[in-house]
C-alpha positions in Angstrom: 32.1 -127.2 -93.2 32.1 -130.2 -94.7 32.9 -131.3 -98.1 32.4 -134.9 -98.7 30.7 -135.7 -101.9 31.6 -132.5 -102.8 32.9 -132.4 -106.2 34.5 -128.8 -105.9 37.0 -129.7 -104.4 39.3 -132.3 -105.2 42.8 -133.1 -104.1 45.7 -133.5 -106.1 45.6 -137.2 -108.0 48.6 -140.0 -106.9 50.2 -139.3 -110.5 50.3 -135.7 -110.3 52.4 -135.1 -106.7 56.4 -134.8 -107.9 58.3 -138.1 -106.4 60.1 -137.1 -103.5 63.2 -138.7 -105.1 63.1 -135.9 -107.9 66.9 -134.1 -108.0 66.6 -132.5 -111.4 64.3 -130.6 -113.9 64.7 -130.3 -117.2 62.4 -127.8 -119.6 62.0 -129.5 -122.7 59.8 -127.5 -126.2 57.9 -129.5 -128.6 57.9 -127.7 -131.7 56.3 -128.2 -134.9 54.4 -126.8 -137.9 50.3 -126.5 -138.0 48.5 -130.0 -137.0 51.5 -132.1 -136.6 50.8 -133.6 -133.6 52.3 -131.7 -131.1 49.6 -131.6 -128.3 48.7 -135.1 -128.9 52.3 -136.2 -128.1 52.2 -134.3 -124.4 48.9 -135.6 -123.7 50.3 -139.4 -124.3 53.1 -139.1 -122.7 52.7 -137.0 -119.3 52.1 -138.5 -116.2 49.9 -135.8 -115.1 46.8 -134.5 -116.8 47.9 -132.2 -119.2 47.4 -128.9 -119.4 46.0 -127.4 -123.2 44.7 -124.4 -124.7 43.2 -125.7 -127.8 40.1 -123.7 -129.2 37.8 -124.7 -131.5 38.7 -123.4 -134.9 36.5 -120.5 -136.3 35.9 -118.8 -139.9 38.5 -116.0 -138.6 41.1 -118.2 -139.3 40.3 -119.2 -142.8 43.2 -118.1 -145.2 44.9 -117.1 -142.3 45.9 -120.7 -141.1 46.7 -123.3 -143.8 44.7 -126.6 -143.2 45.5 -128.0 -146.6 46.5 -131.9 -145.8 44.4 -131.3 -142.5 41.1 -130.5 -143.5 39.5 -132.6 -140.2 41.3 -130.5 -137.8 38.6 -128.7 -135.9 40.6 -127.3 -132.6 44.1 -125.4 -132.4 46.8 -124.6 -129.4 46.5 -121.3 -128.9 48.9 -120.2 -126.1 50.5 -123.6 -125.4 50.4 -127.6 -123.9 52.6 -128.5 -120.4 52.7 -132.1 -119.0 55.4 -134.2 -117.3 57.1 -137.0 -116.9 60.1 -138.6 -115.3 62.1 -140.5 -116.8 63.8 -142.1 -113.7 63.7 -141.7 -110.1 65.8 -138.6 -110.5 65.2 -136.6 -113.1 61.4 -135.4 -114.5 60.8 -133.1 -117.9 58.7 -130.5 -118.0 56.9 -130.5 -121.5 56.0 -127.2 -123.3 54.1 -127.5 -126.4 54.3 -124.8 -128.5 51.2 -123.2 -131.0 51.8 -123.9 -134.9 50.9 -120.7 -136.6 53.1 -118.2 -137.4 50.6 -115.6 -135.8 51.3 -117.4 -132.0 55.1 -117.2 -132.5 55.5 -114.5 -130.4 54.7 -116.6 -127.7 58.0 -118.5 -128.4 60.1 -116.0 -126.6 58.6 -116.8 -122.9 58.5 -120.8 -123.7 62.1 -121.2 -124.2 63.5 -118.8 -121.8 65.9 -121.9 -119.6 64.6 -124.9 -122.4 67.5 -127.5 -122.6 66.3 -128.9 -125.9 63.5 -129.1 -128.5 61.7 -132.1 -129.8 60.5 -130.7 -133.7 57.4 -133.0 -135.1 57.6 -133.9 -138.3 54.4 -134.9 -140.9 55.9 -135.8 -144.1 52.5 -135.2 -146.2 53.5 -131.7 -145.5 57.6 -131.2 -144.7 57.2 -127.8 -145.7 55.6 -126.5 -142.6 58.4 -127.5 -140.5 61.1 -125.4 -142.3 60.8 -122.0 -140.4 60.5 -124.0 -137.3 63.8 -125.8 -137.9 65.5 -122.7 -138.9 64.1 -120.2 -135.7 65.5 -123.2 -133.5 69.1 -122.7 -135.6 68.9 -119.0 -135.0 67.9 -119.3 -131.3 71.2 -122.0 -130.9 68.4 -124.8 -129.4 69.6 -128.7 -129.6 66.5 -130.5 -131.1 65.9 -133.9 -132.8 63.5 -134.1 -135.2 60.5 -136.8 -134.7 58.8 -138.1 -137.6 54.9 -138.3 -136.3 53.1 -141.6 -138.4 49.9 -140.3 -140.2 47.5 -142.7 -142.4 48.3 -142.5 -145.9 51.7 -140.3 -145.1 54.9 -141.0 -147.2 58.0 -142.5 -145.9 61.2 -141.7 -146.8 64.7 -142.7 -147.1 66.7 -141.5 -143.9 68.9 -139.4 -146.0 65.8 -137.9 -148.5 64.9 -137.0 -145.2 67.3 -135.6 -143.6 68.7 -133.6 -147.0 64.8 -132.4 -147.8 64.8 -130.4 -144.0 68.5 -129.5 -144.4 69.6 -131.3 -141.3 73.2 -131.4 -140.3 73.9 -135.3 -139.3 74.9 -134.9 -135.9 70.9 -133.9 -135.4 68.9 -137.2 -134.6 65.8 -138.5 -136.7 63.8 -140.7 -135.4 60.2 -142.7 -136.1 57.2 -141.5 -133.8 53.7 -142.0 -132.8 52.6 -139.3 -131.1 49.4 -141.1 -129.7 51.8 -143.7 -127.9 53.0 -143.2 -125.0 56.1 -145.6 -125.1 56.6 -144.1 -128.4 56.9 -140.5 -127.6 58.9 -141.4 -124.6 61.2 -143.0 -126.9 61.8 -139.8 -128.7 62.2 -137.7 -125.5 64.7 -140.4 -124.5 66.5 -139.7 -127.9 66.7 -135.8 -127.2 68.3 -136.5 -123.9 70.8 -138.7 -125.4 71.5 -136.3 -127.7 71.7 -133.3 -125.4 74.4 -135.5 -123.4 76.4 -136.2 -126.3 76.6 -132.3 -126.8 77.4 -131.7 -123.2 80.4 -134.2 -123.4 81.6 -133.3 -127.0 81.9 -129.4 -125.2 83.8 -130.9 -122.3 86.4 -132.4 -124.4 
């Protein structure tokens, strides 16, 4: 049979086969409150098409899932994001990004099972939607650094208003992010694997 000009099916693209010179994996979360940005930093940054589960919003969630701040959202994660990228030759990350809502947090439990680290997204028109998420990756043990997404209009603040308003020990990084940039949010991945070394050798001492 033959398939040519067939658009069913379609081989894998150049960006999506794994290098050959691949040696290590590492599972990394992106975490965040409702609408913070968290699907559009995977989809920016991966090399491969991404993989999401957004759904268009409907009335069922109306007072269930607080849109105050980000009225314009019309679509939500509802199981989770996955993309890729390597950051050398060696070593690629695998990208899980996790739903907002309280209501999909019991999907949390399978995402992190073998997770080295957690990048947390940060909108500072609405810090307080990023406390419980800080606080479950506390109780879990997770190493994160907290990004600080750019929105129009969004407040910035002093590193240490910052870091005092979320509660953050100092040894946890903070750093400036645009989540619709690649080199941006590769940046901040970048940043969590520094961090996550620093760790590793502090233990080793």
């Amino acid at each position: 049979m033959d398939f040519k000009g067939s658009d069913t099916l379609v081989g894998p693209r150049k960006e999506d086969v794994l290098p050959a010179s691949a040696t290590a994996a590492v599972k990394i979360v992106i975490v965040g409150g409702f609408g913070v940005g968290k699907t559009t930093l995977v989809g920016a940054v991966s090399e491969i098409r991404p993989l999401t589960t957004e759904e268009t919003m409907t009335r069922a969630g109306v007072g269930v899932d607080d849109v105050a701040g980000i009225e314009r959202k019309t679509a939500t994660t509802v199981a989770m994001d996955f993309g890729r990228i390597s950051i050398n030759d060696e070593l690629v990350l695998y990208l899980f990004g996790t739903p907002g809502q309280q209501r999909f947090w019991f999907l949390w439990n399978g995402l992190f099972d073998g997770a080295m680290g957690a990048v947390v997204l940060v909108d500072t028109r609405r810090l307080e939607v990023s406390f419980d998420v800080i606080g479950r990756l506390e109780e879990r043990g997770v190493a994160f650094v907290v990004a600080v997404n750019s929105f129009p209009g969004a407040p910035s603040y002093p590193l240490a208003e910052l870091r005092a308003a979320l509660d953050l020990p100092e040894q946890v990084p903070i750093v400036a992010c645009d989540a619709r940039s690649r080199e941006s949010s590769r940046d901040v991945l970048l940043t969590l694997m520094r961090h996550l070394h620093s760790l590793t050798t502090s233990e080793q001492l």
